[in-house]
Every structure is written in structure tokens, then in C-alpha cells.
NULUM-756918 format. One line per field, with one value per residue: residue number from 1; residue in one letter; x, y, z of N, C-alpha, C, O in turn. Coordinates in steps of 0.02 Angstrom, whole numbers. Layout:
BEGIN
num [NUM,...]
residu [a,...]
n.u [X,...]
n.v [Y,...]
n.w [Z,...]
ca.u [X,...]
ca.v [Y,...]
ca.w [Z,...]
c.u [X,...]
c.v [Y,...]
c.w [Z,...]
o.u [X,...]
o.v [Y,...]
o.w [Z,...]
***
This chain:
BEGIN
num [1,2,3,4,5,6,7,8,9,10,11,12,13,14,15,16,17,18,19,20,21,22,23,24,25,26,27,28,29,30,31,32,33,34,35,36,37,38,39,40,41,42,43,44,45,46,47,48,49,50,51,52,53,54,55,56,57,58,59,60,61,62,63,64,65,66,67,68,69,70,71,72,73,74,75,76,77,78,79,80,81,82,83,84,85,86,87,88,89,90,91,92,93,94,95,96,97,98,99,100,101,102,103,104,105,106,107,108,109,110,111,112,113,114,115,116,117,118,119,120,121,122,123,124,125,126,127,128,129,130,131,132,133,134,135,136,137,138,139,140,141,142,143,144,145,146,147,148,149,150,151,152,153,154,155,156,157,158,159,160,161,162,163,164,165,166,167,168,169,170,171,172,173,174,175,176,177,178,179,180,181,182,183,184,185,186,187,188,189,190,191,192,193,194,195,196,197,198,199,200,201,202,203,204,205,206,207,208,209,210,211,212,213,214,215,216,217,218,219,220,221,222,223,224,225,226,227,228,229,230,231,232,233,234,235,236,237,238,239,240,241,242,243,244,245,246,247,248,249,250,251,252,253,254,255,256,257,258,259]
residu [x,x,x,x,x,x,x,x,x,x,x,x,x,x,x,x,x,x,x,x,x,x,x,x,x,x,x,x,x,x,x,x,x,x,x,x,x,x,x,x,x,x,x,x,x,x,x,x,x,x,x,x,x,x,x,x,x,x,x,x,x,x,x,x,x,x,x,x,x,x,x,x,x,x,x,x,x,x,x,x,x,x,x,x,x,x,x,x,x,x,x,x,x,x,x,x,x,x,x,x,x,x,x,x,x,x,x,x,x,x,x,x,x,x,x,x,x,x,x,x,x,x,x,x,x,x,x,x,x,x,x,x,x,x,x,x,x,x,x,x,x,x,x,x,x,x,x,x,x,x,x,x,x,x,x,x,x,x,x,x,x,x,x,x,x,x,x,x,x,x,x,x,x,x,x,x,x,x,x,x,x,x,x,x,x,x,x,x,x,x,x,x,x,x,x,x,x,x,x,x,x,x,x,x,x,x,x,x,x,x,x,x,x,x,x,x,x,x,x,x,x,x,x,x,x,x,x,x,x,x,x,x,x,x,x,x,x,x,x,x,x,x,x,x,x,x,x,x,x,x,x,x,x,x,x,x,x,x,x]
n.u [675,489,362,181,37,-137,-278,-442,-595,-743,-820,-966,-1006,-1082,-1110,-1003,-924,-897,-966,-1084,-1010,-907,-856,-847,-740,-648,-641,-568,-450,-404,-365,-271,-151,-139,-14,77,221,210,285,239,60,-8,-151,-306,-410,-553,-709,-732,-587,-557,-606,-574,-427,-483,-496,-415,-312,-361,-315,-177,-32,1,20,86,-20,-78,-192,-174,-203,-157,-171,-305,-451,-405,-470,-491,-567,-592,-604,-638,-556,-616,-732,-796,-849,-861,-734,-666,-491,-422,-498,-522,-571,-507,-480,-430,-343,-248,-207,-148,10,58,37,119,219,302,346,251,117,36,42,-81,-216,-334,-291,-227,-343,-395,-284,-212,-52,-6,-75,-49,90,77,35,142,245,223,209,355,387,359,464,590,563,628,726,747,797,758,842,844,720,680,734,689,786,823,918,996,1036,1169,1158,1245,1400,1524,1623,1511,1441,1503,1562,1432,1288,1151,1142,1078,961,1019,1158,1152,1138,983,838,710,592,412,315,134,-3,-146,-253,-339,-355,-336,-232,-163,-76,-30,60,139,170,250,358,401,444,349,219,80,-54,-27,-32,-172,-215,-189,-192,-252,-324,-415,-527,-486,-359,-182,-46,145,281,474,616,758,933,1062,1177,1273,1181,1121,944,813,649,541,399,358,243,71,-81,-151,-243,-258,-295,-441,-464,-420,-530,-653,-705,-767,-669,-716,-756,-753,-711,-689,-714,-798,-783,-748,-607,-590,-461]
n.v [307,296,225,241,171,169,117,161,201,107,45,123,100,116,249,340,347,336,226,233,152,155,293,266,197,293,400,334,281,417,459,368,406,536,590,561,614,658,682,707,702,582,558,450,513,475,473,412,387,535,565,483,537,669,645,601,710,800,779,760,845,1024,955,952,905,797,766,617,562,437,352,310,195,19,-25,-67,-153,-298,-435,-604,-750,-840,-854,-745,-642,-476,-418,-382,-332,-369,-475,-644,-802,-944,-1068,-1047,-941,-1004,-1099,-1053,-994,-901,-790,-807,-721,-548,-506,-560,-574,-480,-530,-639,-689,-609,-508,-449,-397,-278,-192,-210,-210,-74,10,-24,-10,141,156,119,211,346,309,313,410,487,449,480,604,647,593,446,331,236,80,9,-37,-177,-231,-188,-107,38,174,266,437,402,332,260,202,142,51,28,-28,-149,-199,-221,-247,-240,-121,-12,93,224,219,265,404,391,421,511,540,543,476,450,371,372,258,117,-37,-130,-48,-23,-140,-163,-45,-99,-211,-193,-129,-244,-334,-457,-521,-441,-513,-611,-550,-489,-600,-684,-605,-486,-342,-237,-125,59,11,-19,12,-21,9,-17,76,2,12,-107,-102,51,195,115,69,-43,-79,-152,-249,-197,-195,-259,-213,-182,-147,-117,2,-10,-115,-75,36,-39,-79,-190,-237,-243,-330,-298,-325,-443,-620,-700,-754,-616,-632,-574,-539]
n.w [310,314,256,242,241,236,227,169,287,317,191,81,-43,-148,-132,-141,-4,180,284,427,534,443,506,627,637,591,691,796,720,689,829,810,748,785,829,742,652,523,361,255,142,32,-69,-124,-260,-229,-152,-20,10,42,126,232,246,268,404,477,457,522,650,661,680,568,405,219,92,-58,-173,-285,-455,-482,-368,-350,-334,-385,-492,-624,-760,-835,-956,-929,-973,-973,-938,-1025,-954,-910,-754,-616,-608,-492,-448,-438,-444,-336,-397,-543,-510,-461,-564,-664,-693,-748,-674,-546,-566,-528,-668,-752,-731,-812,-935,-979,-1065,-988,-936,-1033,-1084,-1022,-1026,-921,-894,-933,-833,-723,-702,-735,-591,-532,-580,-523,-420,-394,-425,-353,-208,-296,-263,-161,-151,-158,-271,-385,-438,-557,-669,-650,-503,-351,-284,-213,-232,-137,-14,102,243,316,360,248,334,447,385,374,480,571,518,581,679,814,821,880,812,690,568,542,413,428,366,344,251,195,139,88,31,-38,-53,-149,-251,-158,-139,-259,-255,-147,-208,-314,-210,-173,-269,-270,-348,-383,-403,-334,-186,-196,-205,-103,27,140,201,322,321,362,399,468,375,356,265,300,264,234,260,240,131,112,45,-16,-32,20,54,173,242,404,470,436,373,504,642,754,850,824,873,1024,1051,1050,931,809,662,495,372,242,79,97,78,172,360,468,589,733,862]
ca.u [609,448,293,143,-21,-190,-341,-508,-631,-788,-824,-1023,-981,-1132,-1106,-920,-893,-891,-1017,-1091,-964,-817,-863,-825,-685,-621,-639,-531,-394,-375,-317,-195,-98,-121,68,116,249,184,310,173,20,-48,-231,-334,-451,-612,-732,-701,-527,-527,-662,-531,-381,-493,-509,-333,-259,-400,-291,-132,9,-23,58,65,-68,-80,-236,-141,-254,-166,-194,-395,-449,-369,-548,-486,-590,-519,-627,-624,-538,-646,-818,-813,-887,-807,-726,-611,-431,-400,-545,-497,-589,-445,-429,-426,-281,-191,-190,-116,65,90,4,145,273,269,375,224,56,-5,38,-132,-263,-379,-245,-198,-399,-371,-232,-177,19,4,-110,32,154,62,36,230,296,195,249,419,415,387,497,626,579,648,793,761,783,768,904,827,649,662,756,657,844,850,977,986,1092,1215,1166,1287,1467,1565,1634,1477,1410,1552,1544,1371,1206,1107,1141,1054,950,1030,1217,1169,1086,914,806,663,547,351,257,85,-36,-226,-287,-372,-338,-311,-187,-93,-52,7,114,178,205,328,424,457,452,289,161,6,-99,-21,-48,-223,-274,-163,-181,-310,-321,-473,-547,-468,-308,-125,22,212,361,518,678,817,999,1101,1232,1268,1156,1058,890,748,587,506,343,351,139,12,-156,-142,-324,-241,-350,-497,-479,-446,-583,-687,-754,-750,-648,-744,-755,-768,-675,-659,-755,-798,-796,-669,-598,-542,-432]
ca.v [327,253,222,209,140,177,90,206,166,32,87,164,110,167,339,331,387,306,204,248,114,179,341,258,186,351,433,293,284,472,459,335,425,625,580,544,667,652,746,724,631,579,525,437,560,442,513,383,393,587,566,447,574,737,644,590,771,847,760,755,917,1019,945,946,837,793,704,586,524,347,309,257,105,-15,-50,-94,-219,-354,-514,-669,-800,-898,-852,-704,-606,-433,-455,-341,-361,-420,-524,-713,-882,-983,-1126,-997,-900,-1057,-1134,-997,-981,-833,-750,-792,-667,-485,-514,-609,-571,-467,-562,-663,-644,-596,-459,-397,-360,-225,-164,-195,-183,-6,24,-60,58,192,142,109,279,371,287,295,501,525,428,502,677,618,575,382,316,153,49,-57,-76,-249,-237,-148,-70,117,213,350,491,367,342,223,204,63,50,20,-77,-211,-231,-239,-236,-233,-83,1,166,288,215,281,448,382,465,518,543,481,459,435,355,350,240,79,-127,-149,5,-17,-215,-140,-29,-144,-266,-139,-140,-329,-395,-507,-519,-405,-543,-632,-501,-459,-662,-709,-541,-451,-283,-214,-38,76,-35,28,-47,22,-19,30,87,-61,3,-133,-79,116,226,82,43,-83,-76,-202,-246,-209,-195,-256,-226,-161,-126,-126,62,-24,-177,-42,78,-99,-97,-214,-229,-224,-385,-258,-353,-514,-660,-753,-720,-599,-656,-519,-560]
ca.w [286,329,187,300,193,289,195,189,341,303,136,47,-124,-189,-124,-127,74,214,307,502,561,443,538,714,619,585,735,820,674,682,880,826,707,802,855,680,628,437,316,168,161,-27,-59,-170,-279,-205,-94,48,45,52,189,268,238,314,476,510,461,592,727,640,667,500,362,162,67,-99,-193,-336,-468,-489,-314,-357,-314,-460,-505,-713,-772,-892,-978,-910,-1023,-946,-940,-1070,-942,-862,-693,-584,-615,-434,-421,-451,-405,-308,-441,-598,-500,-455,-616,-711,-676,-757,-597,-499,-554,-563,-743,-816,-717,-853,-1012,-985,-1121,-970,-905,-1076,-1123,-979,-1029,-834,-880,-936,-758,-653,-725,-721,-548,-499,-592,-498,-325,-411,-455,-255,-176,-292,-245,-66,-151,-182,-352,-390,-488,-612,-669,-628,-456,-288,-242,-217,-226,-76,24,123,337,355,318,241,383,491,351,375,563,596,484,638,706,834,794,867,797,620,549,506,393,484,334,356,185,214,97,92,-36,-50,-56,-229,-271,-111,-167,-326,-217,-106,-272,-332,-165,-143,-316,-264,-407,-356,-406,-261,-138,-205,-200,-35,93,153,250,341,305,411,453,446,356,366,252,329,220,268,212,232,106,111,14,-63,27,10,91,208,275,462,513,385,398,572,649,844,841,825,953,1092,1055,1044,854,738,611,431,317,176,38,123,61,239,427,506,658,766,908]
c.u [558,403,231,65,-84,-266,-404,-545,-702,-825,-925,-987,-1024,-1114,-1033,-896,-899,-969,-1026,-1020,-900,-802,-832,-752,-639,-595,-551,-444,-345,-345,-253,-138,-93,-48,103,145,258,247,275,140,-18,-114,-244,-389,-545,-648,-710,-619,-506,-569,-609,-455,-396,-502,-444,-274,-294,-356,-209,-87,-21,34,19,23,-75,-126,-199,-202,-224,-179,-265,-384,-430,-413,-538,-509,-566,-591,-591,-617,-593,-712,-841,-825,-822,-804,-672,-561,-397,-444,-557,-535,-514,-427,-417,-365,-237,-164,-167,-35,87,83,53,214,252,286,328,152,14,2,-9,-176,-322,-340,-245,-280,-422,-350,-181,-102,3,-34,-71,68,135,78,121,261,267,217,323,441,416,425,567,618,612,726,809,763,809,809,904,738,625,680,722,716,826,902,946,1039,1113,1189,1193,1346,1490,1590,1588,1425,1442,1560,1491,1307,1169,1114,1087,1032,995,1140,1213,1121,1029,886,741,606,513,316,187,33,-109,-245,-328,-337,-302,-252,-127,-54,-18,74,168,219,285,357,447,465,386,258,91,-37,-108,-53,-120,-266,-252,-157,-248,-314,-380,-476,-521,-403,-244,-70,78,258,419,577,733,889,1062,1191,1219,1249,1135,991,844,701,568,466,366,272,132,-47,-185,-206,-311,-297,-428,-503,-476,-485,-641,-731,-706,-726,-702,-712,-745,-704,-653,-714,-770,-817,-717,-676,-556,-518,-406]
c.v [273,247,207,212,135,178,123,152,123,87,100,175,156,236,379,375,314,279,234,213,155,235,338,238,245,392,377,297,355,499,418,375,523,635,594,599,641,696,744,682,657,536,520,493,540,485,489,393,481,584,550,517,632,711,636,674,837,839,744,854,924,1004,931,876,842,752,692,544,448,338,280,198,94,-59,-58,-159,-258,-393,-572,-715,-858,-907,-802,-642,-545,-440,-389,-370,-402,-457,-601,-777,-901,-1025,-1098,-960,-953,-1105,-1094,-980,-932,-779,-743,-748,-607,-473,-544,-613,-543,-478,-625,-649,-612,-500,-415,-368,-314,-183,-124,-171,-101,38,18,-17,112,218,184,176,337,374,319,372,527,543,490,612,667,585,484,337,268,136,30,-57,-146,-273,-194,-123,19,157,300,378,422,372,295,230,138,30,0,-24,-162,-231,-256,-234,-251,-185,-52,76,194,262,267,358,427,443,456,540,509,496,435,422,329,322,193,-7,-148,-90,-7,-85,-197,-106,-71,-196,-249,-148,-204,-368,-461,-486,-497,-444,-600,-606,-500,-545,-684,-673,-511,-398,-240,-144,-4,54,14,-24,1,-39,33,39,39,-34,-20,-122,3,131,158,60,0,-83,-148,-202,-248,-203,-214,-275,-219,-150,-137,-66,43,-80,-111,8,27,-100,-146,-218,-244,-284,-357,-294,-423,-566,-726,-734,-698,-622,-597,-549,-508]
c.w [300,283,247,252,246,217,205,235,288,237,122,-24,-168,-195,-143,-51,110,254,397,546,517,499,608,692,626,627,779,788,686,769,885,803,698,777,811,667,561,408,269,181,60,-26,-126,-187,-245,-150,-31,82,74,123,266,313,289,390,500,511,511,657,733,653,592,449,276,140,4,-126,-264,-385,-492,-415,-307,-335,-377,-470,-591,-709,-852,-907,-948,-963,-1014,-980,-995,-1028,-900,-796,-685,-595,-561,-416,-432,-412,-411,-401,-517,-578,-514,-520,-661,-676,-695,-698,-565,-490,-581,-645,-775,-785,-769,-932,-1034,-1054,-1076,-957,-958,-1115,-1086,-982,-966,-832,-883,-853,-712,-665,-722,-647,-474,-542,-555,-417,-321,-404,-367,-233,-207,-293,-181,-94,-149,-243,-343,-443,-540,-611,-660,-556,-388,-250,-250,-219,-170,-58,76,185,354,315,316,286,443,475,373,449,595,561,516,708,715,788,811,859,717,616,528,471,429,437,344,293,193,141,75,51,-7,-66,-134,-257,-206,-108,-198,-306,-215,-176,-291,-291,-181,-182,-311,-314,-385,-350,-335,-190,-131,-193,-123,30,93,202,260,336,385,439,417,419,344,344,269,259,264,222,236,200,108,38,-61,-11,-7,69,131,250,354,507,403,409,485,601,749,882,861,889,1024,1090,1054,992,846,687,532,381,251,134,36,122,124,299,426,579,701,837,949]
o.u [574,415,239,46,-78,-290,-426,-538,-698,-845,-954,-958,-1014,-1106,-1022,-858,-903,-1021,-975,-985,-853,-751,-804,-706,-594,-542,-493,-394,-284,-310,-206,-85,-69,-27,153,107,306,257,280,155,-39,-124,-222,-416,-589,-620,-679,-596,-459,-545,-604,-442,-358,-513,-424,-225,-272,-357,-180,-112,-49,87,-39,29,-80,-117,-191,-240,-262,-221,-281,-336,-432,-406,-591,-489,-534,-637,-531,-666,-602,-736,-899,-815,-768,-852,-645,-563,-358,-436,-617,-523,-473,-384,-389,-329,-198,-112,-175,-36,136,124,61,250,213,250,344,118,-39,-24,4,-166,-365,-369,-257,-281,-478,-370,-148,-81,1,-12,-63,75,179,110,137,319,303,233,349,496,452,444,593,651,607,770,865,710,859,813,954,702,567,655,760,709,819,927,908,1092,1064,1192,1176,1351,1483,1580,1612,1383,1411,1562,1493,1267,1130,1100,1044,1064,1034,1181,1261,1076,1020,898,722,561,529,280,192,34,-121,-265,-358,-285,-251,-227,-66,-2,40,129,217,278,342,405,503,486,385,267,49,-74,-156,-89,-143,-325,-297,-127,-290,-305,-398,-428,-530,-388,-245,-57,65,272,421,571,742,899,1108,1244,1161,1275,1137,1000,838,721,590,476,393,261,158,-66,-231,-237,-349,-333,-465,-541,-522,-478,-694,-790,-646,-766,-741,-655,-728,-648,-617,-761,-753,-866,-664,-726,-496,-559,-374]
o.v [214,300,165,267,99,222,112,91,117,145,76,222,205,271,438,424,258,312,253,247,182,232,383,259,244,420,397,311,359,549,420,378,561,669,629,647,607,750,793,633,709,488,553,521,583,525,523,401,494,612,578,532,649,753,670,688,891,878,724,908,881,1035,912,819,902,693,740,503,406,293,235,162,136,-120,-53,-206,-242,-381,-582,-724,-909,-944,-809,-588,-557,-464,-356,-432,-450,-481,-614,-793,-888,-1014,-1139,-943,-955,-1138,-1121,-946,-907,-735,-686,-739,-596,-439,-562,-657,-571,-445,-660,-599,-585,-447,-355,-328,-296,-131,-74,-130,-69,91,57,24,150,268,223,186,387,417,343,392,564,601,531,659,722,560,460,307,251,172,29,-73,-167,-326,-146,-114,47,148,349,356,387,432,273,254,92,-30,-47,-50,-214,-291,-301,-205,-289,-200,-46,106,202,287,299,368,453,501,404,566,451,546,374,463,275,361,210,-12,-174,-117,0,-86,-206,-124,-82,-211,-272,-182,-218,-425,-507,-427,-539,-435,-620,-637,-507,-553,-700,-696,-515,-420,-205,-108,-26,71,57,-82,57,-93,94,3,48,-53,17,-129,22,107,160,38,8,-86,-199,-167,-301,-208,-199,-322,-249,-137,-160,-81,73,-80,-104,39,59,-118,-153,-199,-281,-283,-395,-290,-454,-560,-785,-697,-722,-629,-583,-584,-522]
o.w [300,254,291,233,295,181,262,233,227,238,171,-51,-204,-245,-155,-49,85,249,426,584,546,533,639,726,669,617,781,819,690,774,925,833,655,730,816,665,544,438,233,215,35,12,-172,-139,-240,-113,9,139,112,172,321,371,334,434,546,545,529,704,784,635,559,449,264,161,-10,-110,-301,-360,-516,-415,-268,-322,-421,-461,-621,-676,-902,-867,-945,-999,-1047,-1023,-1015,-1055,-873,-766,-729,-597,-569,-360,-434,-354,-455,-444,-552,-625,-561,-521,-716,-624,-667,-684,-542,-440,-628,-681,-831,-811,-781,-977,-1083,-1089,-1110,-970,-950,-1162,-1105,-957,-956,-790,-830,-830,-665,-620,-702,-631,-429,-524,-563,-375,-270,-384,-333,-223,-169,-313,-154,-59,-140,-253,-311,-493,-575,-563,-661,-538,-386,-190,-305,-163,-168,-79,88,199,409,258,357,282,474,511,383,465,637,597,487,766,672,745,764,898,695,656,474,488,456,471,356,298,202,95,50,8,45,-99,-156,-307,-208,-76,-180,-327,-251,-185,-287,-307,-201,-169,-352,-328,-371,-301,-303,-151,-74,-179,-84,79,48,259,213,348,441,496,373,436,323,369,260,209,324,164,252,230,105,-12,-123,45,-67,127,105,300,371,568,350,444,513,550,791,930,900,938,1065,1143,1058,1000,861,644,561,358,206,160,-3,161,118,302,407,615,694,867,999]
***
């Protein structure tokens, strides 16, 4: 199984759509991913991201779509211990993140007094049962609320486990499921958090992914019929370098450097 995370194009907060440039964005994005043999694609309830969503399934075979209302942006605002003042939950000056150690695990990011005047745990969870009720319609259920193992239908055998855990594709049945996911920067951290055990706050202070870009976790099953996910693209924006835009600073406090 694949998870494939596609960030709305250059955002019109005000308006909630897309900007002239997401627009070129769009156009571009939605020739990368014609090809895509989607088995479902879920979307954030936002205007941009559905904006995002109706262009990619114009150029996409037709497949099922679903708008989810946790996928929003994870726009919960919290108090700053600091300053008193309200602040986005992922929005952190460096030496305020770094000096808080609770930040750095997902077991203890939101037992802050800034986190808990949010009431971000119950948002995260909301979040992750939501991701969680998907997956296991697909038949992946996870092990442990504290562990990112799944439990799945078996494509390898003990057997094929014990000789080689780097077997080629076509040695094993792969699942050939594509999950598709339109949201937004801050909800698809939260995601991703859930897969790898990283602390969102991590993700959300140490990564950054341009409007419009693509990111893909693959299903890895090592041992039979358990799987874990892993980042193989983040923040992908290859779409945009060969149609020759710009990628979109949108969220990024600096210069982007496109290469």
C-alpha cells in the first residue's frame, strides 16, 4: 500500500482557494498524477484543498472521493505560556520549541500548559483515529496505540521473510492499494507523526513542504502480515521544476531555494 499526501496549491487564505500561481500550480500537479491509479482519494473540507482535489481528479481515471472533516488545516489555537497571547498550535519561535523538552516526543508534546489550553491532545487523536478508521477499512490495524505496527493480510511468507527482507517486487504479492490525501501542512505532520512515532511538533518546527508538493509513505512488511510505513518522497515539487514554476514559500519563514 502506498499513502500519497498532496499539499493544496499556493494558498488565498483570505478567500480560502487558491491563488493565480496555485492555479498554474495545479494545472502542472494534475499532469503528474493523470497516471495515478488512485483506489480512493480523501480531502480536506477547505475550499483550497477541494479546489486542489477537483483538479487532480479532472486528469485522474475516475475514482472514489471522500471530503473528511478532520483533515482541516490543524489551525487549533492554544496560549502561549509565554506571552499570554493566542498562537497556532504549530507555530513556535526556535528557542521556545527547543527549550521545552516535552516537544520532543509524541508521548509528551501535548502535556504543555500551552498545548493543554488547546486541548491539542484530544485534536491529535481525533486526528490519528480518523487516519486510523481508514487504513483499517483496507484491512490495516494498528497494534498498539503507542506502536506505528499494523497488522495486515500476509504478502510474504515466513519463509521469504527469513531469507531475504529485501526482496524484489515482483518476488512477493504486493498490495497495490493508492490512498490519496489532499490536505494541508499542519494535518499531514500530524499524519505522518502517527506513522513514525516522531512528535508533530518536530515535523511541524523541522520540515517543510511547498503548496502543491507530493509526499508518499510506502507500506514496508518486513515480518509477514505486520507493516510499517516509510517516508519515500517528501515534499516533492519535481511537477513544478519541469513545467518551470516556482515553488511557493507559503508557510516558510525565509527564501526558498529551488533547484
Amino acid at each position: 500500500m502506498h499513502l500519497i499526501f498532496i499539499r493544496h496549491g499556493d494558498p488565498d487564505y483570505e478567500n480560502d482557494s487558491v491563488t493565480e500561481k496555485g492555479r498554474r500550480e495545479l494545472e502542472l500537479l494534475a499532469r503528474r498524477v493523470s497516471h495515478l491509479n488512485a483506489t480512493e482519494l480523501f480531502v480536506s473540507p477547505m475550499g483550497r484543498a477541494q479546489e486542489t482535489a477537483a483538479a487532480c481528479m479532472r486528469a485522474m481515471p475516475p475514482v472514489k472521493a471522500e471530503t473528511v472533516p478532520w483533515l482541516r488545516e490543524f489551525s487549533y489555537e492554544i496560549t502561549d505560556a509565554k506571552t499570554k497571547k493566542k498562537r497556532l498550535a504549530w507555530d513556535w519561535l526556535p528557542r521556545d520549541y527547543f527549550s521545552e523538552k516535552k516537544y520532543r516526543s509524541v508521548d509528551t508534546f501535548y502535556r504543555t500548559s500551552s498545548m493543554k489550553s488547546g486541548n491539542i491532545q484530544a485534536h491529535y487523536e481525533e486526528v490519528c483515529r480518523g487516519f486510523d478508521g481508514i487504513l483499517a477499512s483496507y484491512d490495516y490495524t494498528r497494534i498498539s496505540a503507542d506502536m506505528p505496527v499494523y497488522n495486515c493480510f500476509p504478502h510474504l511468507t515466513q519463509q521469504e521473510a527469513q531469507a531475504d527482507t529485501h526482496l524484489l517486487a515482483d518476488q512477493k504479492n504486493l498490495d497495490e492499494k493508492t490512498l490519496v490525501f489532499v490536505c494541508h501542512l499542519g494535518v499531514m505532520f500530524a499524519i505522518l507523526s502517527h506513522l513514525t512515532g516522531i512528535s508533530p511538533v518536530q515535523l511541524w518546527q523541522g520540515f517543510f513542504v511547498a503548496p502543491s508538493s507530493v509526499t508518499i509513505a510506502g507500506a514496508e512488511e518486513r515480518v509477514p502480515g505486520e507493516a510499517v510505513f516509510r517516508i519515500q518522497r517528501m515534499g516533492d515539487v519535481s511537477h513544478l521544476a519541469a513545467g518551470g514554476e516556482p515553488a511557493s514559500a507559503s508557510g516558510f519563514f525565509g527564501n526558498y531555494l529551488s533547484v
